[in-house]
ROZA-73778 format. One record per residue (C-alpha): x, y, z; residue number from 0; residue in one letter. Coordinates in steps of 0.02 Angstrom, whole numbers, plus 50000, padded with zeros to 5 digits. Each point is the difference from the previous one (the first is absolute). Layout:
! residues N
      x      y      z  pos  code
      X      Y      Z  NUM     A
...
END
This chain:
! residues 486
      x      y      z  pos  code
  47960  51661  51164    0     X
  50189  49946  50017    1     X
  49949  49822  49996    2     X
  49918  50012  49858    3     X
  50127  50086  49906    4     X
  50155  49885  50055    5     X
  49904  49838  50004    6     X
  50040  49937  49829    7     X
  50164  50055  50018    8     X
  50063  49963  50172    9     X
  49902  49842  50050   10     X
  50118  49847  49978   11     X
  49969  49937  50181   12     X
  50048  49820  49949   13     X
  50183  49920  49947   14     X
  49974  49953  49811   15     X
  50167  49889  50007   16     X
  49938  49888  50148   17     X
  49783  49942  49993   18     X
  49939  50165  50019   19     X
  50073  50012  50219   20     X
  49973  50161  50051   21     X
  50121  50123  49997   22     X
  50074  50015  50191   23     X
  50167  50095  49983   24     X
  50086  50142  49907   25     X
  50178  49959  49930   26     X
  50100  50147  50023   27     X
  50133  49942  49876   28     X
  49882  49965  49864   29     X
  49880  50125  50064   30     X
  49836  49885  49955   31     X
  49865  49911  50115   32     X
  50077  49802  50027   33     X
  49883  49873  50092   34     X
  50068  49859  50104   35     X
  50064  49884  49891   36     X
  50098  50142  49907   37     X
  50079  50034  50168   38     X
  50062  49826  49991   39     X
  50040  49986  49823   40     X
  50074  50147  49891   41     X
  49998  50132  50142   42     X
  50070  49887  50160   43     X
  50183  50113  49977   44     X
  49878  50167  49984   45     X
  49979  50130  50106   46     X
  49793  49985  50053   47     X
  49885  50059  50122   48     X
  49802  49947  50026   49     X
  49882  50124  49938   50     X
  49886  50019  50133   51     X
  50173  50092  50080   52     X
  50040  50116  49865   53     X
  49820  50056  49993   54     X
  50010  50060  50167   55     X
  50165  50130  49967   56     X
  49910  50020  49825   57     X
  49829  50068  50047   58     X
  50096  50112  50141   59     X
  50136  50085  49878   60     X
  49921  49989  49811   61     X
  49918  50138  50006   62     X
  50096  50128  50077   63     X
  50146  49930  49871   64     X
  49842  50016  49853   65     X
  49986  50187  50068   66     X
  50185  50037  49990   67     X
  50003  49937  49816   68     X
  49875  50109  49949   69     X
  50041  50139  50076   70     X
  50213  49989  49956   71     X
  50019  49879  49870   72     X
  49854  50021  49868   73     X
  50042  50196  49991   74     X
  50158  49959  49940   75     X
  49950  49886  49877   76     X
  49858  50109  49926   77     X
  50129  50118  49997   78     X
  50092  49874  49885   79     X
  49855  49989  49903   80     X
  50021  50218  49975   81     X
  50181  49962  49957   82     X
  49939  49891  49840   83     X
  49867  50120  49968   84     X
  50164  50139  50012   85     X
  50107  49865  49886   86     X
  49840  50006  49866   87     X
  49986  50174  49999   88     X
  50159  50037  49982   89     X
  50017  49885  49846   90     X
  49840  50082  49924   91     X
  50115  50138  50009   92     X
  50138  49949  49943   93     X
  49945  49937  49847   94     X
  49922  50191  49943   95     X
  50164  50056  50047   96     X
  50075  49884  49879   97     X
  49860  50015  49873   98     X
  50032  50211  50018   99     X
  50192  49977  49982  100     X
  49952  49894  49866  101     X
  49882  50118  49891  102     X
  50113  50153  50043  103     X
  50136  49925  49912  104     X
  49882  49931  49853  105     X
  49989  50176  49943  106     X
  50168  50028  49953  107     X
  50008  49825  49882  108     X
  49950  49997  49835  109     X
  49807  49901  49975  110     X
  50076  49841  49931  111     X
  50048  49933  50188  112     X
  49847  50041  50064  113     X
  49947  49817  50004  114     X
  50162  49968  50083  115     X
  49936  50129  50149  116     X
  49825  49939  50009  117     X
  50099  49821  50030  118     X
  50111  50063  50144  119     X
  49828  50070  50085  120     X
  49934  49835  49972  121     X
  50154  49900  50082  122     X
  49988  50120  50144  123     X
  49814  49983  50008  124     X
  50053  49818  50023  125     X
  50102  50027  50131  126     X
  49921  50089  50116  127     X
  49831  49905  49965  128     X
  50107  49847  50063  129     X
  50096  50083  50153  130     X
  49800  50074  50036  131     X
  49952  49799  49989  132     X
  50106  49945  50109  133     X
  49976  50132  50124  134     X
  49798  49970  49994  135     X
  50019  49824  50018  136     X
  50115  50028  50147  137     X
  49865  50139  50071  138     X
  49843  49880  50003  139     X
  50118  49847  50073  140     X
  50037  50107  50134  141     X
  49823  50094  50017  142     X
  49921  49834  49999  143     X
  50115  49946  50142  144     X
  49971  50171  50106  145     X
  49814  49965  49982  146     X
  49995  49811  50026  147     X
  50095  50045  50177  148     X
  49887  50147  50029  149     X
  49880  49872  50017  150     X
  50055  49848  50078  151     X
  50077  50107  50126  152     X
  49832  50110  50056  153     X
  49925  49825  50005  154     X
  50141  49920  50123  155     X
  49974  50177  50092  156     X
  49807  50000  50023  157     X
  49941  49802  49964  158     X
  50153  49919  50084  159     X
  49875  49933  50127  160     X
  49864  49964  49886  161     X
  50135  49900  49861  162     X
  50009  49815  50037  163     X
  50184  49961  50068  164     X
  50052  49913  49850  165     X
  49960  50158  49879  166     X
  50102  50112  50118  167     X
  50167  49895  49969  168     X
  49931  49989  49820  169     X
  49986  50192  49984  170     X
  50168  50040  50111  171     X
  50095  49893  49886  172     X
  49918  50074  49854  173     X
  50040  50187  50058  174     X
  50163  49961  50056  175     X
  50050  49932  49814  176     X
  49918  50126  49914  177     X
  50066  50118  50094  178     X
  50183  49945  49966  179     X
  49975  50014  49813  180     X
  49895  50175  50023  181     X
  50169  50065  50048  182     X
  50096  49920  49854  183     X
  49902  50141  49890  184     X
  50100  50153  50002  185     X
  50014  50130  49882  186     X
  50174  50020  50008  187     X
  50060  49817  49961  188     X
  49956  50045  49798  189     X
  50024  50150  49906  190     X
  49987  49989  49800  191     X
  50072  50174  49907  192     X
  49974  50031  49827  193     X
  50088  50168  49938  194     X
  50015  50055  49824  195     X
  50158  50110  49949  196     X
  49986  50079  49846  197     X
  50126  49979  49850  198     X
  50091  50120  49901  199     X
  49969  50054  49839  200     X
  50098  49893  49861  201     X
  49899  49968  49833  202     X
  50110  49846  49984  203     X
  49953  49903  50114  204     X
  49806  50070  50040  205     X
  49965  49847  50132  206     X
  50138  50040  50093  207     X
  49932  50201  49985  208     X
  49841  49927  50081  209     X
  50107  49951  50175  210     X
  49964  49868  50111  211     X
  49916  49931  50156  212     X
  50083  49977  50140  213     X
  49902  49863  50107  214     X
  50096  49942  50168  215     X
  49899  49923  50150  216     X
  50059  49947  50166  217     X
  49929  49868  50095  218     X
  50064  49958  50182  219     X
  50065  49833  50032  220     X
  50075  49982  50154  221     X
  50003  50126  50166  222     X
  50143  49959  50136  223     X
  50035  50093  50149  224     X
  50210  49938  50003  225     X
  50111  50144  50029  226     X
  49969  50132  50177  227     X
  50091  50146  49910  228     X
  49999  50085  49841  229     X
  50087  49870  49835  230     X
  50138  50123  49917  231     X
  50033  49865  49845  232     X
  49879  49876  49908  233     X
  50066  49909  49863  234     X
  49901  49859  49909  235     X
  50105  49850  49967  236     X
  49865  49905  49897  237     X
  49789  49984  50004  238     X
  49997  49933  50175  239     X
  50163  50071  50087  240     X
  50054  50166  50064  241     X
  50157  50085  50088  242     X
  49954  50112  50146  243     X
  50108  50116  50086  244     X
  49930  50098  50168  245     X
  50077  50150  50077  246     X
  50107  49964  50141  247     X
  50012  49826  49975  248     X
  50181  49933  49925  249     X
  49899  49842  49916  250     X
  49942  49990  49840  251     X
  49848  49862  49983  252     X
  49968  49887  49893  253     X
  49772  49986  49974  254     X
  49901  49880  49912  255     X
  49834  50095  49942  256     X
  49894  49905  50141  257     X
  50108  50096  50111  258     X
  50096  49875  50055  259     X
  50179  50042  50034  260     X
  50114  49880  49905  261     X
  50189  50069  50025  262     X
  50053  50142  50121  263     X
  50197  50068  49953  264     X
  50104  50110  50122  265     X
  50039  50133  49878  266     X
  50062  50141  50089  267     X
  49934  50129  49838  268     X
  49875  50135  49929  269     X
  49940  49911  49851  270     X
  50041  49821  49894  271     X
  49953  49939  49847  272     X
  50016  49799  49942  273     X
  50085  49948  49843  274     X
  49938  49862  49885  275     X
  50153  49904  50068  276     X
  49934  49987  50168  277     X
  50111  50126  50096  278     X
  49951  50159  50078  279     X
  50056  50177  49969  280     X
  50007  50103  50148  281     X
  50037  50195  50026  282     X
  50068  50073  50173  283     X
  50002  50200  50018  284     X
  50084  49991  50165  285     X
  50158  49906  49907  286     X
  49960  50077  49826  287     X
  50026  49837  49915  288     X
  49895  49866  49889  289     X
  50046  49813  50054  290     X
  49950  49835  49943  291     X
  49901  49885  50117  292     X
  50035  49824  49927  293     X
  49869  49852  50032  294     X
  50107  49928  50143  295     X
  50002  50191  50056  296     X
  50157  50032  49980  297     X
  50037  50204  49985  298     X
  50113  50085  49860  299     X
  50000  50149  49978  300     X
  49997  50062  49808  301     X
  50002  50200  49992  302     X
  50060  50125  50106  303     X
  49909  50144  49964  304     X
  50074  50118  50155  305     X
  49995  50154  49999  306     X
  49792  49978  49941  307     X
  49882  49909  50114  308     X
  49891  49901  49902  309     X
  49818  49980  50019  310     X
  49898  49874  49894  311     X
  50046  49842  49893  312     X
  49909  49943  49849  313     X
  50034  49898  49845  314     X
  50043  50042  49823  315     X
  49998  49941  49821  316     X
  50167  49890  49968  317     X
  50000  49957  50190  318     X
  50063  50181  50045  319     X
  49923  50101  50154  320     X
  49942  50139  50026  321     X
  50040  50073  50168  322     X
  49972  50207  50074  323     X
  50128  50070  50069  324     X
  50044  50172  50121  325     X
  50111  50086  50087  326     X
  50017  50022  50208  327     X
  49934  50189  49964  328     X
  49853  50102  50038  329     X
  49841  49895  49949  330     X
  49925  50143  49903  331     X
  50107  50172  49997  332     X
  50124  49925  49858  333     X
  50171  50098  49979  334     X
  50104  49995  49852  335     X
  50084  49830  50053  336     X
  49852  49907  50049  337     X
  49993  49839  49909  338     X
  49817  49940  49988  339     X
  50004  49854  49864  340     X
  49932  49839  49911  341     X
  50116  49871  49921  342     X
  49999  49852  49899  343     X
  50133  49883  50021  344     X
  50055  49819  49977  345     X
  50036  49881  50173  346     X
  50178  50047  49986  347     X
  49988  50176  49997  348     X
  50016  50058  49833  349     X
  49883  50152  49978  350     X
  49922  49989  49865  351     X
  49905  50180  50004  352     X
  49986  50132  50137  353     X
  49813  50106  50004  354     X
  50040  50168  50097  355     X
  49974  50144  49881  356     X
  49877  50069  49878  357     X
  50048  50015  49816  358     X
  50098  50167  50024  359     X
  50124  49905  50124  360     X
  49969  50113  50132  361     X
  49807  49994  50046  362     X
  49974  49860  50141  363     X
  49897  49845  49950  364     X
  49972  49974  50194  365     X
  49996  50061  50168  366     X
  49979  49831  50106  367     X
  49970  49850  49883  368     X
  49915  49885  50109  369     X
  49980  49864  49894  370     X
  50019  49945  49804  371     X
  49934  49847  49903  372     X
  50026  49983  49815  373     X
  49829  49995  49872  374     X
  49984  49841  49862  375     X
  50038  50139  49889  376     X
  50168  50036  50083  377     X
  49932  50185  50080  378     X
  50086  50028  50211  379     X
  49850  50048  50075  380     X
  50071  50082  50164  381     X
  49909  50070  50166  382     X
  50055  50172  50039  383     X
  49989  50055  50161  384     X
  50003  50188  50011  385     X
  49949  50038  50199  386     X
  49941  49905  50147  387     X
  49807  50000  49913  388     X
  50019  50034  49801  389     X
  50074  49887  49874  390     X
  49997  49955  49804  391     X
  50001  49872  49890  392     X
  50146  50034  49872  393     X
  50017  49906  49846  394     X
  50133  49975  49910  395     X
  50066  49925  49808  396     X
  50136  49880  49999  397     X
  50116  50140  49950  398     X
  49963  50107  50143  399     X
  49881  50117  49914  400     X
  49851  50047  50088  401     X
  49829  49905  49945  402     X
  49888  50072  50121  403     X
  49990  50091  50171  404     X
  49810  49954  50105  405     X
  49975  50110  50130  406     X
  49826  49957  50048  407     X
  49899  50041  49830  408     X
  49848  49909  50024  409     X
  49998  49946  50179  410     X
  49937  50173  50078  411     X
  50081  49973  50159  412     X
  50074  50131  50125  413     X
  50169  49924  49988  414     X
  50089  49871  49900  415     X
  50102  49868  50082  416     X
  50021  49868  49887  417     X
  50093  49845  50117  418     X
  50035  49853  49887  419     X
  50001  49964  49804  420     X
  49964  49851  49889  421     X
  49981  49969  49819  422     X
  49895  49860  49913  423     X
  49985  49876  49848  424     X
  49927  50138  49905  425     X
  50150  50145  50056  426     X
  49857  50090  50077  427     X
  50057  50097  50182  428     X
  49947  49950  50165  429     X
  50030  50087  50154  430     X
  49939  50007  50190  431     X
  49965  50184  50059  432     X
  49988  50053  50185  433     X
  49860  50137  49993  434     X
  49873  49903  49929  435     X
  50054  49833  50049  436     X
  49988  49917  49831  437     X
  50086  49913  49880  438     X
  49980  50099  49838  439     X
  50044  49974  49799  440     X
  50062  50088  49872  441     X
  50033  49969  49815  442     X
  50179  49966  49927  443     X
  49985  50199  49943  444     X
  49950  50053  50175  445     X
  49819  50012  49964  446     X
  49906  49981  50180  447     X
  49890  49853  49961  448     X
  49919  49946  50156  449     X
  50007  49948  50195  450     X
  50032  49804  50005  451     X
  49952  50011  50193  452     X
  49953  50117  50128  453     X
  49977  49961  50198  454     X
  49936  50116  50142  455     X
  50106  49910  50136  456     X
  50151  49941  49919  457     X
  50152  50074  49911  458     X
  50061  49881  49874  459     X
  50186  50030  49987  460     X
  50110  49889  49903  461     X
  49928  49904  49836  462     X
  50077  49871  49879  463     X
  49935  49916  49855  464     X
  50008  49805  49943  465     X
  49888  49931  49867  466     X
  49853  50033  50064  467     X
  50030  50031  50173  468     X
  50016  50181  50081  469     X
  50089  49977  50163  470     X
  49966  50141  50122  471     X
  50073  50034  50168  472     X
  49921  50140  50109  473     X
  50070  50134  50096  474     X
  49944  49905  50179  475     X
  50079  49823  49958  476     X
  49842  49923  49891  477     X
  50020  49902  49834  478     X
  49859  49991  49844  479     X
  50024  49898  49847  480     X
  49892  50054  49861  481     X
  49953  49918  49850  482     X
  50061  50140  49858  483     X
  49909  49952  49844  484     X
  50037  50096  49831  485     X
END
C-alpha cells in the first residue's frame, strides 16, 4: 500500500544530470541522492555517505522517531490549527461588536448619515473578512501539512520494511521539510485588529460624528534570544536598529534587527536616548546627573539634577527631553516634601516646565513616575507606579492639565501594572502590562482599543516604535521586532 502511494512521488532512483547512473549516495550538504560521477564532479568537497549505510541506521530509528512526531509534535500543531480557528472566531466577534457599537450610536444621529453608518459596517465587514482570509488560508496550509505528515509518517512507521530504500530517503526528506515549514504556522506570528470608536456628536462636521476605524496588525519578523536578564531601556534608532539596556549590566548595545550586535558602549547609566547628531544622552540616579556621551565616547556631563534621582530619558519636540525625576524618600508613603516629578528641559538645563501637581497646585500628579514619553500631539503620557503590583497610565496636556487617568477600564484584570509606554504615527497609546502579559492600545482620548499582543510564557517589557517596526524586549532577556502596520 505504501509503495503504491509514494511511487510516483519518491521514485527517482537514477541521476538525471549524469546518463541516468543510479543513485549510490546521499549528500548530506545538499541533502539529495548523488551517483558516482556527482561524487566526482559537483559534490567531491561534500559531505556523502553510500546509501546502502544510511538505510541500515534508517530502517532501525525511523520509526520510533515517526512515533515521537506523532505523538509530541502533531498535537501541537493541530493545536495551532485551534489557535486560527480561536483567531477566526474571535474576529467573527469582533466585527458584531463593532457592528453593535456601531448601530447603538446610529440611534442618536439624525437619518441623513445613515448611509455614512451602513458604509463604516461595510469597511469593517471588509476587514475582518480579510484578517478571516488570511487566517483560513493560513489554517488549511498548515492542516494540509499536519495531515500530509500524519501520513507519510504512519507509513515510515508500519511499511518502512515494505518501502523500497530509495522512497524511504525520498519520504524522510520529504517529512523532514515539511515538517520545518509546519512549524513556521503559528497563530501568534499575525494578529489583524479592527476596532471602531464612535464619534461625537457635531452637526458640522457629520463624517467626523460617524468616528473611525482603527485597524493595526502586527506581524512578527524576527525572534532573538540576545540578552540573559530582563532589558530596562529599548529605544529605536531607525527601521532596522535598536538601543538595549539590561539590568545589571553597565553597557548599553547597539542591535541590528537580525539580532546582530553592531556597537556595545560602557555607559555606566539607567536609561539613554540618541540625538539626530549622533551623540548619546545618558541619565545616572546614583550621581543624579544627565551627561553627554560623544561619538568618540567622550563623557560630559550636562545637568545636575541632585537632590532628585532621575529615572527615564526620552526625547522631545525642539530637541528637548523629557526625563522623571524623585526624591531619596519613601517609594510610596509621600510626605509633604516628597518631590515626585516629570520635566522638560533643554541639554543645558534650562527647564522648560515642571509636571508635579494637579490644577489646584496642591493635588499630586504622581506618586512614582516610572517613565514619560511625549504623544505627536504633544500629550506626557507618564507610568505611575502606585505600589509594588498596581500602576496607571496618566496623561497629561502640554500645560500640565490632566487629559486622562486609565486604570484598567477595559482590560478586566485583577491588577494593573502597566511597565512601559509608547506612542505611534497616529498618537494612539501603547503600553506593555504585567498581568496579562500584553502589549495593549488605546486611543489619543484614552479609549481602550485593543490588545496588539498577548503571550502565555513571556512578559514583554520595554517597547519602542520606528516606522513600522515595534521593537520589544522581554522581561527574561528576549527581543521581537514586529511589523506595526496602520
Amino acid at each position: 500500500m505504501a509503495a503504491s502511494l509514494y511511487k510516483a512521488q519518491f521514485a527517482l532512483t537514477f541521476c538525471e544530470n549524469h546518463d541516468k547512473k543510479e543513485l549510490i549516495a546521499y549528500c548530506k550538504t545538499c541533502r539529495e541522492k548523488i551517483c558516482s560521477s556527482c561524487i566526482k564532479e559537483e559534490h567531491n568537497q561534500h559531505d556523502w555517505e553510500m546509501i546502502s549505510d544510511i538505510l541500515r541506521e534508517k530502517k532501525h530509528n525511523l520509526p520510533k522517531e515517526c512515533k515521537e512526531i506523532r505523538a509530541e509534535k502533531l498535537p501541537r500543531l493541530k493545536q495551532e490549527v485551534g489557535q486560527f480557528d480561536r483567531k477566526i472566531k474571535d474576529e467573527v466577534a469582533c466585527f458584531e461588536q463593532n457592528k453593535s457599537t456601531l448601530n447603538d450610536s446610529r440611534q442618536s444621529y439624525i437619518s441623513e448619515i445613515n448611509q455614512l453608518f451602513d458604509y463604516r459596517i461595510d469597511e469593517c465587514r471588509q476587514k475582518s473578512e480579510s484578517a478571516i482570509q488570511i487566517y483560513k488560508v493560513k489554517r488549511e496550509g498548515l492542516k494540509q501539512k499536519v495531515e500530509y505528515l500524519d501520513m507519510v509518517t504512519t507509513a515510515l512507521d508500519k511499511d518502512i520494511n515494505t518501502l523500497p530504500d530509495h522512497d524511504i530517503l525520498d519520504m524522510e526528506k520529504e517529512m523532514r521539510d515539511e515538517l520545518e515549514k509546519a512549524f513556521t504556522y503559528s497563530a501568534n506570528q499575525y494578529t489583524c485588529n479592527t476596532v471602531y470608536v464612535p464619534g461625537k456628536m457635531d452637526k458640522r462636521a457629520l463624517r467626523d460624528m460617524v468616528g473611525e476605524i482603527h485597524s493595526v496588525s502586527v506581524e512578527e519578523k524576527h525572534d532573538m534570544d540576545i540578552f540573559s536578564d530582563t532589558m530596562i531601556s529599548m529605544k529605536a534608532i531607525s527601521d532596522s536598529t535598536a538601543l538595549a539596556m539590561v539590568l545589571n549590566d553597565n553597557y548599553a548595545k547597539l542591535i541590528e534587527s537580525t539580532g546582530d550586535i553592531l556597537k556595545t558602549m560602557k555607559t555606566p547609566c539607567t536609561d539613554l536616548i540618541v540625538l539626530n547628531s549622533g551623540e548619546f544622552v545618558l541619565i545616572d540616579k546614583v550621581k543624579c546627573n544627565v551627561s553627554v556621551l560623544t561619538e568618540d565616547e567622550n563623557m560630559i556631563t550636562t545637568i545636575d539634577t541632585e537632590p532628585l534621582h532621575p529615572t527615564c530619558i526620552n526625547k522631545a519636540d525642539n530637541y528637548d527631553i523629557l526625563v522623571t525625576l524623585r526624591d531619596n524618600g519613601d517609594r510610596f508613603n509621600l510626605v509633604p516634601t516628597s518631590r515626585r516629578v516629570v520635566q522638560r528641559m533643554t541639554l543645558t538645563g534650562e527647564v522648560l516646565h515642571t509636571y508635579e501637581f494637579r490644577e489646584d497646585g496642591e493635588t499630586r500628579l504622581f506618586t512614582w513616575p516610572l517613565m514619560a514619553v511625549e504623544n505627536n500631539n504633544m500629550d506626557i503620557c507618564v507610568v505611575n507606579r502606585l505600589s509594588d503590583n498596581r500602576a496607571e497610565l496618566v496623561v497629561l496636556h502640554k500645560d500640565g492639565s490632566v487629559r486622562f487617568v486609565f486604570e484598567d477600564d477595559g482590560l478586566k484584570t485583577q491588577n494593573f501594572f502597566p511597565i512601559d509606554v509608547e506612542c505611534d504615527s497616529k498618537c494612539r497609546i501603547l503600553f506593555t502590562e504585567y498581568y496579562s502579559r500584553a502589549i495593549h492600545m488605546l486611543s489619543p482620548e484614552g479609549m481602550y482599543l485593543c490588545t496588539l499582543c498577548q503571550y502565555d510564557q513571556l512578559l514583554p517589557y520595554v517597547i519602542s516604535i520606528h516606522g513600522e517596526n515595534l521593537w520589544c524586549g522581554f522581561f527574561h532577556g528576549s527581543l521581537k521586532v514586529l511589523k506595526y502596520t496602520n
